[in-house]
C-alpha positions as CSV (number, residue, x, y, z in Angstrom):
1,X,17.5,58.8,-5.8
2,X,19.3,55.4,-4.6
3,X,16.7,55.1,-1.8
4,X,14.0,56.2,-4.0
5,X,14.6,53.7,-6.5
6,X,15.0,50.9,-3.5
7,X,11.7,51.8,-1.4
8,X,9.8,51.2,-4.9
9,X,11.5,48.1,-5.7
10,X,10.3,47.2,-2.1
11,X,6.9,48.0,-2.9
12,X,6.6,46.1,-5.7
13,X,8.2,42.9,-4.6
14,X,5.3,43.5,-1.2
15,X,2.3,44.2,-3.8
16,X,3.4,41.3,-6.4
17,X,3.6,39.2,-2.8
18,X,0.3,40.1,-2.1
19,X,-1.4,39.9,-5.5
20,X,0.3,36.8,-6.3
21,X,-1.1,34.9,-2.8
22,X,-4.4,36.6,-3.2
23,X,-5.8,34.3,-5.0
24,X,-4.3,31.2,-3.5
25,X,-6.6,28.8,-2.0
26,X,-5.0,25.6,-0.6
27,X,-6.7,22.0,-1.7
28,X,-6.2,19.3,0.3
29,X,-6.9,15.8,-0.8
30,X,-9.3,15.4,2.2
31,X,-10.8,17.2,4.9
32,X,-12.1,16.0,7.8
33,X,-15.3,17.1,7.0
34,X,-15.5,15.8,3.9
35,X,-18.6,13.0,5.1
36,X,-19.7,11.8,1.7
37,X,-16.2,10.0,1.0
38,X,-16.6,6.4,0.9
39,X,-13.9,6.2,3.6
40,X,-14.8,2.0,3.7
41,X,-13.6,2.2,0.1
42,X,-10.0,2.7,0.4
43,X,-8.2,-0.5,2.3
44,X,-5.7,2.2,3.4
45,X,-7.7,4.0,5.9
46,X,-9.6,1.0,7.2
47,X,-6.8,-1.2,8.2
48,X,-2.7,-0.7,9.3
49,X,-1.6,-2.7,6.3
50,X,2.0,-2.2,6.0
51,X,3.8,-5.5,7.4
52,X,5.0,-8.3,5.9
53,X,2.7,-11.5,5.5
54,X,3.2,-15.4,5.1
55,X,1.0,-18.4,3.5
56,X,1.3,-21.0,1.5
57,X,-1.3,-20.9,-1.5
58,X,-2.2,-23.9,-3.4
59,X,-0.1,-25.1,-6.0
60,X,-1.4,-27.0,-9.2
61,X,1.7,-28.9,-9.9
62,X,3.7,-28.9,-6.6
63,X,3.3,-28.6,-2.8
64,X,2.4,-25.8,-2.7
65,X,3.1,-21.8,-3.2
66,X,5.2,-20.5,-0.2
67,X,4.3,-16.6,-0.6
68,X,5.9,-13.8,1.7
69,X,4.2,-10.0,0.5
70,X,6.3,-6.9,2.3
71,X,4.0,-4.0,2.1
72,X,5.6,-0.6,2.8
73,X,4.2,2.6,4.0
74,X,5.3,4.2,1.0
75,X,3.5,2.1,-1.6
76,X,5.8,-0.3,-3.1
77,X,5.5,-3.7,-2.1
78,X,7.9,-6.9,-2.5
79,X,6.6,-9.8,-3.6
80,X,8.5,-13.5,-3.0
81,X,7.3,-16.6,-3.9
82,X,8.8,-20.3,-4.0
83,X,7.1,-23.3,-5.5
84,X,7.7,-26.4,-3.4
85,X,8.5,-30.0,-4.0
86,X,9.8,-28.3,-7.3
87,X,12.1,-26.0,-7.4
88,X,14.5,-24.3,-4.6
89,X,14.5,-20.8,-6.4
90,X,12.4,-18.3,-5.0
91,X,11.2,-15.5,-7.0
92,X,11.2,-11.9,-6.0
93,X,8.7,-9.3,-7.9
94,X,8.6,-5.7,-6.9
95,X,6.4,-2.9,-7.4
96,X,3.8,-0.1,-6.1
97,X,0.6,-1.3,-4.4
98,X,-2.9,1.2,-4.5
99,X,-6.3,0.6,-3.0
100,X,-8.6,-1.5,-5.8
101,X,-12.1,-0.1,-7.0
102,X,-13.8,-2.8,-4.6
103,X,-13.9,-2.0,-0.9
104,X,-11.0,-2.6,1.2
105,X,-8.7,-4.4,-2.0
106,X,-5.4,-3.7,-2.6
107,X,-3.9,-4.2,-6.3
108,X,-0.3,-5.2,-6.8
109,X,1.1,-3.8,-9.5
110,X,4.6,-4.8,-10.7
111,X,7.2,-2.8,-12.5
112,X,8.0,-5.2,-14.9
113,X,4.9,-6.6,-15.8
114,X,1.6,-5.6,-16.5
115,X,-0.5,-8.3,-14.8
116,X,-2.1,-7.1,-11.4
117,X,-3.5,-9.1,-8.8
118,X,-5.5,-8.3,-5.8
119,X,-5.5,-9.1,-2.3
120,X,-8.9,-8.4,-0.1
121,X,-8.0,-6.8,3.3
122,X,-8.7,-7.9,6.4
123,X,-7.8,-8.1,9.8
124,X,-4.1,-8.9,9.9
125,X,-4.5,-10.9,6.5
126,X,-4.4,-10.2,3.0
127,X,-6.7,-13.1,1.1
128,X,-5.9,-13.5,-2.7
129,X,-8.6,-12.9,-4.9
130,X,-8.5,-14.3,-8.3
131,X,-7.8,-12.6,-11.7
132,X,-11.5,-10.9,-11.9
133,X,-11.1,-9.6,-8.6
134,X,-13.3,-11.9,-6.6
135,X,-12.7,-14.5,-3.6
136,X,-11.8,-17.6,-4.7
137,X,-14.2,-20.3,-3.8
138,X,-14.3,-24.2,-3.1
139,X,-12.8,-26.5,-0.7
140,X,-8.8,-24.8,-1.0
141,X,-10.5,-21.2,-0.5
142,X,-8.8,-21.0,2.9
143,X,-5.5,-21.4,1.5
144,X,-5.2,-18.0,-0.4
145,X,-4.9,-16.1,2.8
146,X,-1.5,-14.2,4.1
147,X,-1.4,-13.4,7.9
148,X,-0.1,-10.8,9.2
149,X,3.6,-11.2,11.2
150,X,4.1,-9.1,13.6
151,X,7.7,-8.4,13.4
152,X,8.1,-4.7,14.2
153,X,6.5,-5.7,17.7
154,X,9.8,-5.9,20.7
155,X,10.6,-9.8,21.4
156,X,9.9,-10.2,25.4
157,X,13.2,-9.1,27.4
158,X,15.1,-12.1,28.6
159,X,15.7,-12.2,32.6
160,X,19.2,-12.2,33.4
161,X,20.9,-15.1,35.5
């Protein structure tokens, strides 16, 4: 009876196996034929933006912004800035990063704020946009660009003497 009651409870687990994968059918967020995604649309897939990157945006009262952004491959960022010719303090903002509606943007959000901002990607530089999303214009529009360091990369080996 012992075996009996054990070679049914085998069954059973087997067909609930079976009828409880039947119906499973895997999605995947993308496949690679899926053509009509906008792959141009997400900044994650057209660039290799992870790094860290430098400027020093314009300043309306001071020298000048000194900005360093840290983007990480898992989607948070670090943000430090530090207003020169007035204060020594720099200021460090963290939080998640996610491509913008507009191709190629990223949008910064931070965890304890709720004003975004958005960066345009481009080749190893993030430009600033301004609070509606669009470039900045006029004669200091150059200045609201971060380039790209490339710090991961192996400093040349030194010859030995």
């Amino acid at each position: 009876m012992r075996t009996f009651n054990r070679k049914i409870k085998e069954a059973l687990v087997v067909s609930a196996f079976f009828a409880l994968f039947s119906g499973y059918n895997p999605v995947f967020a993308e496949g690679a034929d899926s053509k009509d995604h906008d792959k141009a649309h997400h900044a994650q897939t057209s660039q290799d933006w992870p790094g860290i990157y430098n400027g020093l945006t314009p300043c309306a009262d001071c020298i000048g912004v000194k900005t360093t952004l840290a983007l990480n491959k898992n989607g948070s960022y670090m943000l430090m800035t530090q207003f020169l010719g007035k204060s020594e303090r720099e200021f460090v903002e963290k939080g998640k990063f996610a491509a913008g509606e507009k191709a190629n943007t990223l949008v910064l959000t931070p965890r304890n704020s709720t004003t975004s901002q958005q960066y345009l990607v481009g080749e190893n530089m993030l430009i600033q946009l301004d609070s509606n999303g669009n470039r900045v214009t006029g004669k200091l529009a150059d200045r609201y660009i971060l380039r790209r360091n490339d710090i991961t990369d192996t400093p040349p080996s030194h010859s030995g003497h």
